[in-house]
C-alpha positions as CSV (number, residue, x, y, z in Angstrom):
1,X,-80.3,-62.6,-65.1
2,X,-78.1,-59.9,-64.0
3,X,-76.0,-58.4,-66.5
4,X,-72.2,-57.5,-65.2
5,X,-71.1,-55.0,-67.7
6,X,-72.4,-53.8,-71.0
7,X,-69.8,-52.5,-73.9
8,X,-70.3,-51.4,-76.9
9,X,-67.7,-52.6,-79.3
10,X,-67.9,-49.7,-82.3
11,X,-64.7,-51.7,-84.1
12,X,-66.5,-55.1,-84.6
13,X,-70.5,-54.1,-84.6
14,X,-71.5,-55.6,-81.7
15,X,-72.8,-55.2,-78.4
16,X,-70.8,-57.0,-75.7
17,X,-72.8,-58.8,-72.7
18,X,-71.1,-59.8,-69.6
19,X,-73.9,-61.5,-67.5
20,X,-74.7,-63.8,-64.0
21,X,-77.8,-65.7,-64.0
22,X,-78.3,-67.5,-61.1
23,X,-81.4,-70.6,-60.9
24,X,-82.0,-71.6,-57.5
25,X,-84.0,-74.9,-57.5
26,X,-83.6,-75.2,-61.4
27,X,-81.1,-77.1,-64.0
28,X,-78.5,-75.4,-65.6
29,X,-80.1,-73.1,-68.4
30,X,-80.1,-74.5,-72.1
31,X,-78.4,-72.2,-74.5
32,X,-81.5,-71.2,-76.2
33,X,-82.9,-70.4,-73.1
34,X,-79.9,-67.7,-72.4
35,X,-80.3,-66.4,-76.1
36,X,-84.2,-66.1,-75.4
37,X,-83.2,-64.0,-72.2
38,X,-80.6,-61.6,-73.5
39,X,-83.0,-60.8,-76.6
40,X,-86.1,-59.3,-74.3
41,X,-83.0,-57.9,-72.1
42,X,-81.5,-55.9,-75.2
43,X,-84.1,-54.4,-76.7
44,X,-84.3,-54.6,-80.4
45,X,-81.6,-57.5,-80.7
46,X,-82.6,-60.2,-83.4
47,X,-82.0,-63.5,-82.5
48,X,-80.1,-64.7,-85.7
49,X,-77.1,-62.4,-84.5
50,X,-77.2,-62.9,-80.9
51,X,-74.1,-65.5,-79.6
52,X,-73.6,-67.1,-76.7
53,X,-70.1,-67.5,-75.3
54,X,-67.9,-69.0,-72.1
55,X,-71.1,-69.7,-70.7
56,X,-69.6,-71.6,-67.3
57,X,-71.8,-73.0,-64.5
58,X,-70.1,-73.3,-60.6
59,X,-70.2,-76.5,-59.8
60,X,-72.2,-77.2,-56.7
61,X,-73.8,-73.9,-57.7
62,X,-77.0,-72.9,-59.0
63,X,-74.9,-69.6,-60.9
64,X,-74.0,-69.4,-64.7
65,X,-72.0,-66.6,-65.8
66,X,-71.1,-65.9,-69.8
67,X,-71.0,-63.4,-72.5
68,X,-73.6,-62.8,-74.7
69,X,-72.4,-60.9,-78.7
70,X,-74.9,-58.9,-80.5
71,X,-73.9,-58.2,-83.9
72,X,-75.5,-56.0,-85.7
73,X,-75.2,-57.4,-88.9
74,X,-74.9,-60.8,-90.3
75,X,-71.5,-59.0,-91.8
76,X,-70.3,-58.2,-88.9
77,X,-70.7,-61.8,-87.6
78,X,-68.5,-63.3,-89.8
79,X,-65.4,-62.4,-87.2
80,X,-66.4,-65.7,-85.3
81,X,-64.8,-68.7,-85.9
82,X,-67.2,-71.3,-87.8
83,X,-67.7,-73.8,-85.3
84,X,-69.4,-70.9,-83.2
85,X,-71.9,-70.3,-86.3
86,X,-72.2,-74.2,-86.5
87,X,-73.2,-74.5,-82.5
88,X,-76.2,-71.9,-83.2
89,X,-77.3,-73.1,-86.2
90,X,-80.2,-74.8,-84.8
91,X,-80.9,-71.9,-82.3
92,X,-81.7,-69.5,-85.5
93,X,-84.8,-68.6,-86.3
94,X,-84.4,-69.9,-89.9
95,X,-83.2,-73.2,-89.0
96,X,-85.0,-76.2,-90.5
97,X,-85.2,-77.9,-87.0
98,X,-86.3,-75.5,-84.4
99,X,-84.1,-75.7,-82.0
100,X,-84.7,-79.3,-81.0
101,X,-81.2,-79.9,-80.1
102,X,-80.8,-77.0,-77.7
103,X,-82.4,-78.5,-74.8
104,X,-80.1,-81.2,-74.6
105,X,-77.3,-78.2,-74.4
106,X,-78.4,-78.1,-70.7
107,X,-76.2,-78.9,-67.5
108,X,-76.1,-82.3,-66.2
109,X,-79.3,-83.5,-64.2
């Protein structure tokens, strides 16, 4: 993953991730498997305030570009809309079913 630009957003508490991945001989990355990369790329970023957004794959391409929010507290997370909580839910750390619906978040196969 190759990140495109990195902002600091002082106003809403959160670091702003601008990022390129690109998986040559591999499916499109699952969501969680974004999330897991931008945690051990921002160091000390916890996983239950890290979203994913406009995450876009080229069709024909093996390249996925998106942004990537770390909060930096739950607080300062309730600026997104709830349908953007709701679509991590089960990528949390807390959540009751582990992520077991992220890997079907992947690109088509």
């Amino acid at each position: 993953m190759e990140i495109k630009e990195r902002t600091e957003n002082k106003i809403l508490n959160r670091v702003e991730i601008a990022f390129s991945w690109k998986h040559d001989s591999k499916s499109t990355p699952s969501r969680k498997e974004v999330m897991d990369l931008v945690q051990t790329l921002e160091p000390g970023a916890n996983r239950d305030l890290i979203v994913i957004k406009d995450c876009e794959t080229r069709f024909g391409q093996p390249l996925t570009t998106g942004l990537a929010y770390i909060y930096s507290s739950q607080e300062a997370m309730a600026v997104e809309p709830s349908y953007i909580h709701k679509r991590h839910e089960s990528l949390r750390s807390g959540s009751a079913n582990g992520g077991e619906n992220a890997e079907s978040e992947g690109g088509d196969e």
